[in-house]
N, C-alpha and C positions, 0 to 999 in steps of 0.2 A: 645835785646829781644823785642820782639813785642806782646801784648794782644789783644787778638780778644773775644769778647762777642756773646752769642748768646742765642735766648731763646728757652727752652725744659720745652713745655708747660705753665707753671705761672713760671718757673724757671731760673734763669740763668747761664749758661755753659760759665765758662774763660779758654781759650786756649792760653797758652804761647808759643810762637813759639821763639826757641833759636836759637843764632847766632854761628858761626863756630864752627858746630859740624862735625868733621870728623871722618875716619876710624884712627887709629892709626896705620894700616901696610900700607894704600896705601897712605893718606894723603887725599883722595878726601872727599868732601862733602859729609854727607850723609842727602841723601833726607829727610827721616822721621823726620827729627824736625822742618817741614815746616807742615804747613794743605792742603791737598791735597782736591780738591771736590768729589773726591770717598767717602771718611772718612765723609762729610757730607751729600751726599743721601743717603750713606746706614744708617745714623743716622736718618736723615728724615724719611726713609721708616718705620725704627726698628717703631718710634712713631704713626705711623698709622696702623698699625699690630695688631688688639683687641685680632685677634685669635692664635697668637703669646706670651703667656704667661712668660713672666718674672719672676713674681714673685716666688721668691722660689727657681731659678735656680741659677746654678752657669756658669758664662761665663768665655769662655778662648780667650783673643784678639793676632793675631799671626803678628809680625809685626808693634805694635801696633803704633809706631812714636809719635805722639800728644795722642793718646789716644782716642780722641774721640769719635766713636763708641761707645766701651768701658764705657767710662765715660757717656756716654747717658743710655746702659742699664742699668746702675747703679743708675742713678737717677727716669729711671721710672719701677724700681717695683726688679730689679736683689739684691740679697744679698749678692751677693760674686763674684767679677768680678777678673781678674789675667788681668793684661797687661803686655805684655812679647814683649821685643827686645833686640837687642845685647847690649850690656855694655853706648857704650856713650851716645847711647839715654835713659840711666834709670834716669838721675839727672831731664829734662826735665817733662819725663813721673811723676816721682815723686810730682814733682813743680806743677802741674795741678792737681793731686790728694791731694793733700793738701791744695790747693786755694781752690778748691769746696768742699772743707770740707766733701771727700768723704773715708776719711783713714779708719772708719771703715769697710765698705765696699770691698773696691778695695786694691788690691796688684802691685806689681810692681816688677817683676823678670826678670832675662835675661836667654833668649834661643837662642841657634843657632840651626835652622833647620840640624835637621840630625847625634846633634854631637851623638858619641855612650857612654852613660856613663854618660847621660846630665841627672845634679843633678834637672831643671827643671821639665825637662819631667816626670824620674821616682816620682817626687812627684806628678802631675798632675795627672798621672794613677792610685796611689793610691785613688782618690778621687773617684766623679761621675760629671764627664764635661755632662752636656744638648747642650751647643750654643758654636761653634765656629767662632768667627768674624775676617773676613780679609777683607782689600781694599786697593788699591793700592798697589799691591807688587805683581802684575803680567805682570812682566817688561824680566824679565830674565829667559829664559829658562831652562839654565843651570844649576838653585836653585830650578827646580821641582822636580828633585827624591828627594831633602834632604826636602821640604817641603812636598811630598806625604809620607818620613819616620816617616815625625815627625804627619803627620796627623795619620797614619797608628798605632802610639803607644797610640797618644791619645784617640782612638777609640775604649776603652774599652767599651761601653755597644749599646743595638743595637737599641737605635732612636740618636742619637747625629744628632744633626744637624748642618753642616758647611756651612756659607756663606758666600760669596765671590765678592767684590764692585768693579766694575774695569771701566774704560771709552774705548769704544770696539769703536770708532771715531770722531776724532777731526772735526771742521769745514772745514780742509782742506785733512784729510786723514784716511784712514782707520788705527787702530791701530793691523797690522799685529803682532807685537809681542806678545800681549794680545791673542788673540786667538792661539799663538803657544804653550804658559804657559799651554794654556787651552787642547789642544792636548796630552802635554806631562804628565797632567795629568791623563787624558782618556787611555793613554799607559801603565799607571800605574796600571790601573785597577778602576779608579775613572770614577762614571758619574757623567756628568755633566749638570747640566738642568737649562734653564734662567727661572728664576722664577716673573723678573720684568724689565722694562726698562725703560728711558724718555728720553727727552733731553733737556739740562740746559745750561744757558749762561753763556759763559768764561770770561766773560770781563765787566766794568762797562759800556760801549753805547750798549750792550745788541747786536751785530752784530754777535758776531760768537757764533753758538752752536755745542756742542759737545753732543754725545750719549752714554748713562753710563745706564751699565743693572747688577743685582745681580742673581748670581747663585747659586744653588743648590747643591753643591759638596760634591756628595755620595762617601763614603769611601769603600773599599770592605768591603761585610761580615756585612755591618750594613745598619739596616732596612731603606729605602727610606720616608721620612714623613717631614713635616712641617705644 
């Protein structure tokens, strides 16, 4: 296990990053129990945001892996955050919401994008979702209709707003997949609009940068706004 500190404003964010956490049907590693840099500029960004209102809302993070995002709206101003991924990443996700001493606040549930009958989800639409936080988990094309299903249930009321962190080019190449994620979401009947970009270095001698932008991803049928 590895801890990583960081600070979110006078505060401090510990992020446990767990060691061999795989799938249990294929065996492979699964990425999200690593910290990915998407997960940290779309945290950066959330805290510069004045006009972006926290307080009060309730956020749902899809994918969440570490949490982070997540765990950031939570500490500057959200009262009710849900961090949601599939089963092996919940001991992790857990383990950080209990370090930051944020359990009143934040939950910790598993969803799989798409299932039909997913005890998550129907409870999430019960509520009233304001922010939907994603980063990193626009890799695979083939997991957008069941992520545009599950945005599509979440999307009970009409400003919900979903954003979406992703690194759109490495130092050495364009990240064609990320933009096809983003396509097949638009096929779906989703717009999609960049609402920020920068570019941040990958490595500690500061040589290669990479280009990471967050979007705007309107659901059908729910009002465009942020």
């Amino acid at each position: 296990m590895v801890i990583k500190q960081f600070e979110i404003g006078d505060k401090k964010l510990r992020i446990h990053e767990m060691e061999n956490v795989s799938d249990p049907k294929t065996g492979r590693a699964l990425t999200g129990s690593w910290l990915w840099e998407s997960s940290l500029y779309l945290s950066e960004w959330l805290t510069t945001q004045t006009h972006l209102t926290l307080v009060g809302k309730t956020i749902v993070e899809l994918g969440a892996g570490t949490g982070f995002p997540g765990l950031t709206a939570a500490m500057i101003g959200s009262n009710r955050v849900i961090l949601t991924d599939v089963e092996p990443l919940l001991p992790g996700l857990r383990k950080n919401v209990e370090s930051n001493g944020l359990g009143d606040r934040v939950e910790v549930r598993e969803l799989v994008w798409g299932l039909e009958g997913n005890d998550c989800v129907e409870g999430l639409i019960e509520g009233e979702i304001d922010l939907v936080l994603m980063s990193d988990i626009f890799y695979d094309q083939t997991a957008m209709p069941m992520l545009a299903e599950t945005l599509r249930r979440l999307s009970n009321k009409k400003e919900l707003v979903v954003l979406g962190a992703m690194e759109v080019r490495s130092a050495t190449e364009v990240r064609s997949g990320t933009m096809d994620c983003l396509g097949a979401l638009m096929e779906e009947g989703f717009e999609v609009i960049e609402v920020h970009n920068c570019c941040r270095s990958m490595d500690s001698d500061k040589t290669g940068e990479s280009v990471f932008a967050i979007y705007l991803i309107v659901p059908p049928n729910v009002t465009k706004t942020l």
